[in-house]
C-alpha positions in Angstrom: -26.1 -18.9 4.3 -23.0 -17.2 3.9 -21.7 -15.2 6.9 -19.4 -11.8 6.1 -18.0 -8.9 7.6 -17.9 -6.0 5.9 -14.9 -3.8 6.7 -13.0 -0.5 5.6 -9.6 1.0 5.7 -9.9 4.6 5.0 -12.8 4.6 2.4 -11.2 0.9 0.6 -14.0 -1.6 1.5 -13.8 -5.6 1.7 -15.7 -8.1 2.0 -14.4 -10.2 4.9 -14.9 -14.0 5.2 -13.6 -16.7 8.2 -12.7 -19.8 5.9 -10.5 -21.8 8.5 -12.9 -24.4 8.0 -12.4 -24.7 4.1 -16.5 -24.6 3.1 -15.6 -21.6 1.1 -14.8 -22.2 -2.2 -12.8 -19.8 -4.4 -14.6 -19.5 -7.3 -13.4 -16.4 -9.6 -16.9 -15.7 -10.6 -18.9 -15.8 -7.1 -15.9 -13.8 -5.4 -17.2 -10.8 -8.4 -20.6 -11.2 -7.4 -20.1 -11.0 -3.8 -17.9 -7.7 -4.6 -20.9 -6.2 -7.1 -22.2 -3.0 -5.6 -25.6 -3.4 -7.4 -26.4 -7.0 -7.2 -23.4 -8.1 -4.2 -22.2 -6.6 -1.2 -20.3 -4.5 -3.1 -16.5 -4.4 -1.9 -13.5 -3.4 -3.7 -12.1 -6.5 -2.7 -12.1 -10.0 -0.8 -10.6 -11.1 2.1 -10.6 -14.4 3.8 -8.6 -16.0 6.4 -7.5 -19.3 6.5 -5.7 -21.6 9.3 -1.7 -20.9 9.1 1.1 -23.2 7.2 4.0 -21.9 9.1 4.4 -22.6 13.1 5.2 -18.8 13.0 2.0 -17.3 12.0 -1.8 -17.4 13.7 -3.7 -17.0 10.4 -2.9 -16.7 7.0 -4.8 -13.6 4.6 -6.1 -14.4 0.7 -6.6 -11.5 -0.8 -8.6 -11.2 -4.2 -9.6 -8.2 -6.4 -12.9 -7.1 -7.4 -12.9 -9.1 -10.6 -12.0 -12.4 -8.2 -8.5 -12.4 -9.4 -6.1 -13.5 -6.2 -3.7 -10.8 -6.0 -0.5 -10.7 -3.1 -1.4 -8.2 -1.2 -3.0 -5.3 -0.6 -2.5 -2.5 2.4 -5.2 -1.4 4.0 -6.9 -5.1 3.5 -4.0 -6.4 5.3 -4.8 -3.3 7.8 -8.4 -4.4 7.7 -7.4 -8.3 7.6 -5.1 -7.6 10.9 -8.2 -6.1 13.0 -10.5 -9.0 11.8 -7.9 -11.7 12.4 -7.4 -10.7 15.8 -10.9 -10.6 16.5 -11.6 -14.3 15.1 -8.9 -15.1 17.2 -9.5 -13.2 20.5 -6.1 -11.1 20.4 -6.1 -7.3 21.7 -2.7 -6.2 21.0 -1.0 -8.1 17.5 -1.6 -10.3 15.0 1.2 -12.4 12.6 -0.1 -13.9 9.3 0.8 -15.2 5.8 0.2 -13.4 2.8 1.4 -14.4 -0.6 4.0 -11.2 -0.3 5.4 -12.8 2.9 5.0 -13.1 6.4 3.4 -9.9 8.1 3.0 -8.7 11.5 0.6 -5.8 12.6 -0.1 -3.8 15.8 -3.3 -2.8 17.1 -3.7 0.2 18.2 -7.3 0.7 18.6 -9.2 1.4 14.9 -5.7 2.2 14.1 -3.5 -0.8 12.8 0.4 -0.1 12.4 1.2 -2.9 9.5 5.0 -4.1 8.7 5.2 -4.4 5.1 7.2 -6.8 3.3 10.9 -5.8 1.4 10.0 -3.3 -1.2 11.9 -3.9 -4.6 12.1 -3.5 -7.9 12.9 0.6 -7.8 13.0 1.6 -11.5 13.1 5.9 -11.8 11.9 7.9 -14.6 10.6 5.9 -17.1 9.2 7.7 -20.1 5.6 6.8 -20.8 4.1 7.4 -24.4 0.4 7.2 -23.7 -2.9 8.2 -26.4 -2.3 11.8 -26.0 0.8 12.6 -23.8 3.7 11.6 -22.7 4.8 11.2 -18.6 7.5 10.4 -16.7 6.5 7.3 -14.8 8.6 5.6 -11.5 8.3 2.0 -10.0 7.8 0.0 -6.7 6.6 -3.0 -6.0 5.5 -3.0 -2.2 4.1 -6.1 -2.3 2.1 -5.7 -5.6 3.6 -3.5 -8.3 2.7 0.2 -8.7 3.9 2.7 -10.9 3.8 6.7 -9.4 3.3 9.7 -11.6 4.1 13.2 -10.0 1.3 15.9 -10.7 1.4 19.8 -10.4 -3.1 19.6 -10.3 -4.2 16.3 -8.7 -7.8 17.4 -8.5 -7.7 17.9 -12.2 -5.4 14.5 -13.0 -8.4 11.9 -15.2 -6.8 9.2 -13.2 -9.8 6.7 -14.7 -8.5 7.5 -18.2 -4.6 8.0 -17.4 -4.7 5.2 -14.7 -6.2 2.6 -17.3 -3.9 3.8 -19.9 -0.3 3.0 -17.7 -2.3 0.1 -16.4 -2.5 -2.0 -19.2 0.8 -0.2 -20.5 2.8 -2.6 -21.9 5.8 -1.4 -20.6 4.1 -3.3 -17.7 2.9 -6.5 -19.7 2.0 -9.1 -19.0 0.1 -8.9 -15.3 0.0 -4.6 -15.8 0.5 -2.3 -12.7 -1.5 -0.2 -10.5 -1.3 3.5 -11.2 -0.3 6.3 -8.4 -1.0 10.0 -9.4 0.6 12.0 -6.8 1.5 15.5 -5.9 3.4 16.8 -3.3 1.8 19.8 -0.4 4.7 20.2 1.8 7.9 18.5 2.1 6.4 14.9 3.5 3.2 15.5 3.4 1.5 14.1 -0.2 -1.8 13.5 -1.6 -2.5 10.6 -3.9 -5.4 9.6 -5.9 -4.9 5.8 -7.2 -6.3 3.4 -10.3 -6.2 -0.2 -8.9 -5.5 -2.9 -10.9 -8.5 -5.5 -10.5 -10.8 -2.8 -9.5 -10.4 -1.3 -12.7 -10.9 2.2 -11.2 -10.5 4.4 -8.8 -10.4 4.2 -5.1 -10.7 5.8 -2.2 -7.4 4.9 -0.8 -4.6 2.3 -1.7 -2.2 1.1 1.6 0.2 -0.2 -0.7 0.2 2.7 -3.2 0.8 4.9 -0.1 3.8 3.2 0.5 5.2 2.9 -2.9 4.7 7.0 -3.3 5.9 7.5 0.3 9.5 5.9 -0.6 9.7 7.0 -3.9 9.0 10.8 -2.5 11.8 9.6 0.0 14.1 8.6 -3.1 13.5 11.9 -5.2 12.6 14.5 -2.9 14.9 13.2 0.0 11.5 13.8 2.7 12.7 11.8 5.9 10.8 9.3 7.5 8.0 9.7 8.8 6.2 10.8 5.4 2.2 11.4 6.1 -0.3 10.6 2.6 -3.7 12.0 2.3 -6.1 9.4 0.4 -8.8 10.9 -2.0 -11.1 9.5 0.6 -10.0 11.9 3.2 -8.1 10.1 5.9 -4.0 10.6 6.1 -1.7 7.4 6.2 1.7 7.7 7.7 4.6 5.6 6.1 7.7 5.2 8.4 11.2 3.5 7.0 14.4 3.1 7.0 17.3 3.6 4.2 19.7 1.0 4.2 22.0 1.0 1.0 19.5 1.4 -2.2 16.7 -0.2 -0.4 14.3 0.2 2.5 14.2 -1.6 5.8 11.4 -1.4 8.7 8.9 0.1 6.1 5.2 0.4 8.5 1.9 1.4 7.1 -0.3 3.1 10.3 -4.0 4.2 9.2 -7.8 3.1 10.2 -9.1 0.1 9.9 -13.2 0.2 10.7 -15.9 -2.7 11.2 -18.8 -1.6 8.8 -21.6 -4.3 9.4 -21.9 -7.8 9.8 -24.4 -9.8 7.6 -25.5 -13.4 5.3 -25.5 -14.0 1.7 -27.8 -16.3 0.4 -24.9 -18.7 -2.5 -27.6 -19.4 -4.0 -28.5 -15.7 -4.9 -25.1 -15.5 -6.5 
């Protein structure tokens, strides 16, 4: 039997394994399964830690999309990943691990995990879009996995399944695509977003890294100043703090929940 945690960081749920001993074996179709809401867990994504390769981390975090395509990283699974970690581990207070975006280090704080993100690049402003039926001014961050954010006046009307897929497989984005942020703006640093993931292939109910990428590049247009608070369609509010430091960003921290769901087994064979 398969053991798993099932966890959540504000409404964005994974499926969390331990493989420091190897017997899990990454296979793009079983990863899929395990994510299925009808016939899985159901998860919008996988997590599983594995024993460090640098003397300077305690664990390291693979992260792998919904489809069971390994992605970089992902925000609130890092969040989630932080909280699980230490508990595997028996830490209280911080937890340093690998991620294919870099070396991360979190602080626990409670349900709450404060998570230093890796060096955001790849700012690109203003990009003009020609999509089925419009056309929309689309900026770019990579904060750890690429996103691309579109400013709305009616977020609760946005058809961010439709629009998202659309600027997802864009290929102004070819060849791995983009996730897509639809954001608008309810006070000077105070946003809400509503995000189409890429290797979800829909919606979510939150996005840790799309948070960030909106949070800087509301920082870059609007000039808000840090710390910028983000209210995911799920409900809860993530705060992004930074620094400016020439055209980029230094000290860039994600702080939101990160929850213990359940605890359960999987019979492989079912899968």
């Amino acid at each position: 039997m398969l053991n798993f945690t099932k966890m959540n960081g504000a409404g964005n749920d994974f499926v969390m394994l331990d493989n420091r001993l190897g017997e899990f074996l990454y296979d793009r179709g079983t990863i899929a399964h395990l994510c299925d809401r009808h016939r899985g867990i159901g998860g919008d994504g996988l997590i599983a830690a594995e024993p460090p390769e640098t003397a300077d981390a305690q664990l390291k975090m693979r992260y792998f999309n919904a489809d069971g395509g390994e992605a970089e990283m992902c925000g609130n699974g890092a969040r989630c990943f932080s909280r699980f970690g230490a508990r595997l581990l028996g830490e209280n207070q911080a937890l340093t691990f690998e991620t294919l975006a870099g070396t991360l280090r979190a602080e626990l704080k409670g349900n709450l995990v404060q998570l230093a993100m890796s060096q955001p690049h790849s700012l690109s402003l203003g990009a003009s879009l020609k999509l089925a039926n419009e056309t929309l001014t689309v900026h770019f961050l990579n904060t750890g996995v690429p996103h691309a954010v579109v400013f709305q006046e009616n977020l609760a009307a946005t058809n961010v399944r439709n629009l998202g897929a659309e600027i997802r497989f864009h290929q102004h984005f070819a060849p791995k695509g983009t996730n897509a942020n639809f954001l608008q703006i309810e006070a000077p640093g105070q946003l809400a977003i509503r995000t189409y993931e890429r290797g979800v292939e829909d919606e979510t109910l939150a996005c840790g890294t799309g948070v960030v990428a909106s949070a800087l590049l509301h920082h870059v247009l609007h000039g808000a100043p840090s710390p910028i608070n983000v209210r995911v369609k799920g409900g809860d509010t993530l705060q992004v703090a930074f620094a400016r430091e020439g055209e980029g960003f230094t000290n860039v921290t994600l702080l939101g929940p990160a929850d213990f769901t359940f605890e359960g087994q999987v019979d492989p064979r079912s899968l």
